[in-house]
KEFILUM-848752 format. One record per residue (C-alpha): residue number from 1; residue in one letter; x, y, z. Coordinates in Angstrom, 2 decimals. Layout:
+------+--------+---------+---------+---------+
! ronu ! drenza !      xx !      yy !      zz !
+------+--------+---------+---------+---------+
!  NUM !      A !       X !       Y !       Z !
...
+------+--------+---------+---------+---------+
This chain:
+------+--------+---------+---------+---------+
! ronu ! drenza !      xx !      yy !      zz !
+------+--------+---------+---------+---------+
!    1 !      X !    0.00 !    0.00 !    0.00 !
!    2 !      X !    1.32 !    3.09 !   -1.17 !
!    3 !      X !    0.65 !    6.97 !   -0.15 !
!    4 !      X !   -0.61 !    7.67 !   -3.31 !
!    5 !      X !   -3.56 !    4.66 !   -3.18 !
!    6 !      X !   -4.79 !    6.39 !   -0.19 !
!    7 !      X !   -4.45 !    9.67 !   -1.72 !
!    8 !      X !   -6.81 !    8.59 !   -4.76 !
!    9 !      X !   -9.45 !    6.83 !   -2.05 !
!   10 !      X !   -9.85 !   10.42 !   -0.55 !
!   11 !      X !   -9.99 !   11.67 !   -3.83 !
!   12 !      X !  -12.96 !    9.77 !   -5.01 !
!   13 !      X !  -14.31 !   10.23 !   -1.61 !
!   14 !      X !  -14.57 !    7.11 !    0.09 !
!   15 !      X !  -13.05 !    8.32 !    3.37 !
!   16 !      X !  -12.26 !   11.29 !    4.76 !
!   17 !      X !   -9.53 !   13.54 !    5.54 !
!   18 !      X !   -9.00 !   12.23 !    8.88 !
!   19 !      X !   -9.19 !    8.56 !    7.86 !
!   20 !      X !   -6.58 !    9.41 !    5.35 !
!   21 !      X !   -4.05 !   10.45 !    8.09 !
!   22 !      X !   -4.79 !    8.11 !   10.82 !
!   23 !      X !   -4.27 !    5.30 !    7.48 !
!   24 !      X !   -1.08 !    6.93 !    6.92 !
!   25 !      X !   -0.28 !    7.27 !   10.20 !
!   26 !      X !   -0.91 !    3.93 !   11.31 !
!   27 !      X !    0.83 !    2.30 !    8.31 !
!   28 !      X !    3.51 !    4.82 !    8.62 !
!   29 !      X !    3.95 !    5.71 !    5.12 !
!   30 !      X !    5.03 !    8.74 !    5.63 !
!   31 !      X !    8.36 !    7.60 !    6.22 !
!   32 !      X !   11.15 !    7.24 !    3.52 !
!   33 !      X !   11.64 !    3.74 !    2.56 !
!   34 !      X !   15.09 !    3.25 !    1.79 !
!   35 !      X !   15.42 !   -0.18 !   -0.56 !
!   36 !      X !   18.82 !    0.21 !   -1.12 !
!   37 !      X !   19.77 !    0.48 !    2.38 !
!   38 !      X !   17.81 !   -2.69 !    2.69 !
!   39 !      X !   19.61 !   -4.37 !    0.23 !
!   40 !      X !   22.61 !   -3.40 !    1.42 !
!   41 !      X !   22.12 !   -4.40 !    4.86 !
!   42 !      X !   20.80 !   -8.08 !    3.84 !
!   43 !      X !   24.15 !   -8.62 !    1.72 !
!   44 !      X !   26.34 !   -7.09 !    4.86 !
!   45 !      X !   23.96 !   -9.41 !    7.29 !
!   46 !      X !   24.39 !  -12.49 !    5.29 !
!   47 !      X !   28.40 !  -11.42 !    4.71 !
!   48 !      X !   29.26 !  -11.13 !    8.75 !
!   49 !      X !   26.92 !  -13.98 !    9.29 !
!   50 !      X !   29.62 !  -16.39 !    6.81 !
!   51 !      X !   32.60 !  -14.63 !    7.88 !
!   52 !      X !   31.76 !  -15.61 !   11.48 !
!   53 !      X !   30.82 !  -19.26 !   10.23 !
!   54 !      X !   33.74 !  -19.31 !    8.27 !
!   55 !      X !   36.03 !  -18.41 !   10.72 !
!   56 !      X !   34.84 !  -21.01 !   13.44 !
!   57 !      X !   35.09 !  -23.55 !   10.95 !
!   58 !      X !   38.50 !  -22.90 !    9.56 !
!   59 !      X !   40.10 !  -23.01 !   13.38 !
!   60 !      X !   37.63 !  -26.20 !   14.22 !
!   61 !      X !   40.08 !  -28.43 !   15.39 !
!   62 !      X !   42.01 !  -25.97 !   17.43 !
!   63 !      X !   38.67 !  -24.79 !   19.60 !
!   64 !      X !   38.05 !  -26.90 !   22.59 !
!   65 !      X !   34.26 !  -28.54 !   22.40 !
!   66 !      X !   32.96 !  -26.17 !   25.32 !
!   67 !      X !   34.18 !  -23.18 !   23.70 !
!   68 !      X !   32.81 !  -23.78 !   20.42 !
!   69 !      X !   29.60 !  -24.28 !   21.91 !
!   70 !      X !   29.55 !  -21.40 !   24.36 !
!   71 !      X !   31.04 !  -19.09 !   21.45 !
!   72 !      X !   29.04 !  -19.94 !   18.29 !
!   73 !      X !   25.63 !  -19.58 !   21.39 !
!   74 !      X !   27.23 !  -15.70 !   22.46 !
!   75 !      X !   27.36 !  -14.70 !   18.91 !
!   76 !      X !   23.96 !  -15.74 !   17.86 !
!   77 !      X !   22.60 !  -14.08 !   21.05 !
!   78 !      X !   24.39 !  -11.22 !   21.13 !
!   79 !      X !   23.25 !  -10.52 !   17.07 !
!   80 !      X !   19.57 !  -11.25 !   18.26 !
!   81 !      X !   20.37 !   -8.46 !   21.57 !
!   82 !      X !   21.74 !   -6.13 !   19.25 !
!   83 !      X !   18.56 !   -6.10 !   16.75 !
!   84 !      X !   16.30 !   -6.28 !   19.71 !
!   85 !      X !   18.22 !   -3.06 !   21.13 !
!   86 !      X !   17.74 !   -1.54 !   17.82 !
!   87 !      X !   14.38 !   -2.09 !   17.50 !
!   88 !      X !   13.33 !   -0.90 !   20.76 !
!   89 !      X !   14.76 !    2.69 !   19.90 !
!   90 !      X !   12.95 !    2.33 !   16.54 !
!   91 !      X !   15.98 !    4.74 !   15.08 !
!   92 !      X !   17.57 !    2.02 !   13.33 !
!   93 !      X !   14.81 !   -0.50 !   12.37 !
!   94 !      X !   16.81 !   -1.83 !    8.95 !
!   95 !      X !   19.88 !   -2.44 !   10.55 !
!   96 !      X !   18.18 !   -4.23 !   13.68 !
!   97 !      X !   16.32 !   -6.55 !   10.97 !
!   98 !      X !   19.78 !   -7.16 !    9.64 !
!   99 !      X !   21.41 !   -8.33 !   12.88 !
!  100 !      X !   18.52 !  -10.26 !   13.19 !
!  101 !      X !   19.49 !  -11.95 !    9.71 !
!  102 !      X !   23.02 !  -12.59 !   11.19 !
!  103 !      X !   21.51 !  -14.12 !   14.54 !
!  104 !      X !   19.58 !  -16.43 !   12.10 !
!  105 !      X !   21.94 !  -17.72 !    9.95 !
!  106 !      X !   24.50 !  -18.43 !   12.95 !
!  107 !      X !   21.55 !  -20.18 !   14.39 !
!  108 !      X !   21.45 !  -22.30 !   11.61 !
!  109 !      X !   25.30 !  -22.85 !   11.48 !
!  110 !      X !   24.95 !  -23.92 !   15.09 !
!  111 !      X !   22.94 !  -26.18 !   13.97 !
!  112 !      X !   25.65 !  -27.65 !   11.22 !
!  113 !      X !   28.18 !  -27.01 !   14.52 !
!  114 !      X !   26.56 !  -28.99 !   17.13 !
!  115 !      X !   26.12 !  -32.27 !   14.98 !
!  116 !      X !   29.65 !  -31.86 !   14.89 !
!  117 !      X !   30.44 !  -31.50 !   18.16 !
!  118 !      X !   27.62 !  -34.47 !   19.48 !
!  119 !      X !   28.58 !  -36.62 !   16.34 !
!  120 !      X !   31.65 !  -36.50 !   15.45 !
!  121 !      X !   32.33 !  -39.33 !   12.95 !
!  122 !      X !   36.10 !  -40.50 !   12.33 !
!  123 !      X !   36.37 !  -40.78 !    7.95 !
!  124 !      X !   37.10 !  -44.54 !    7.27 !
!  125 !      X !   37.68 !  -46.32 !    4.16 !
!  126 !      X !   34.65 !  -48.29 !    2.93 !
!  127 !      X !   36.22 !  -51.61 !    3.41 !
!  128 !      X !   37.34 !  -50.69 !    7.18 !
!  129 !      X !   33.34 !  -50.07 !    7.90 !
!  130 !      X !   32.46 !  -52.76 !    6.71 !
!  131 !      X !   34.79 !  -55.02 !    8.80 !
!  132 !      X !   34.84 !  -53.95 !   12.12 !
!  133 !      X !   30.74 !  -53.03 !   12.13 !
!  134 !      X !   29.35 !  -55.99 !    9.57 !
!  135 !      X !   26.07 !  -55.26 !    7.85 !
!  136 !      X !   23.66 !  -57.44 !    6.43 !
!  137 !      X !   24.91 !  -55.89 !    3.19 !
!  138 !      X !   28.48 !  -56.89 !    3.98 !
!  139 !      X !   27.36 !  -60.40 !    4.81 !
!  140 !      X !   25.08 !  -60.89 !    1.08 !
!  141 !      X !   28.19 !  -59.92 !   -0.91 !
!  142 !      X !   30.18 !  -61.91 !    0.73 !
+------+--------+---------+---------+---------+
């Protein structure tokens, strides 16, 4: 819905002047929309969020379990504080969706981090499997 839709209901005269602010008021249309500081802030958001990701991931093995889990949990709740913070002050309301981007997508690479951490799975040749844990595959072929 756009200022000027509301502008053309008063015009034909199905509502009044004062219907036609409180709309605009209460949509807030008044204010600027700024797209490209939107887009800007979703490619930024989803930038930090695989920077942070990446970074974790390239020093894996040198992180202790505990502090991988207590570090990728602080940054995903400190991105979430810092667009809640935002968006309480309603001064910055794009770049408080965009930290709540970030907090998303390092909720999801928690996700990909903590199956790591609980299931951590030793890379075996095929023929090693299948010897020291025989299937009922293994055992047909044989």
């Amino acid at each position: 819905m756009k200022t000027s839709d509301i502008d053309r209901l008063q015009a034909d005269g199905l509502i009044s002047t004062e219907q036609h602010r409180a709309i605009i008021q209460h949509f807030q249309l008044d204010r600027d929309s700024h797209k490209l500081l939107t887009v800007f802030s979703i490619i930024g958001a989803v930038l930090v969020a695989s920077g942070v990701i990446l970074l974790i991931a390239a020093n894996w093995e040198d992180i202790p379990r505990f502090v991988k889990l207590l570090g990728a949990l602080a940054l995903m709740l400190g991105a979430h504080y810092g667009g809640w913070r935002l968006q309480q002050g309603e001064r910055h309301p794009i770049v408080a969706e965009a930290l709540h981007l970030v907090g998303a997508a390092l909720f999801l690479g928690n996700i990909a981090l903590v199956g790591q951490i609980c299931w951590s799975f030793r890379s075996r040749r095929p023929s090693e499997t299948a010897q020291s844990k025989p299937s009922s595959a293994f055992w047909l072929t044989r």
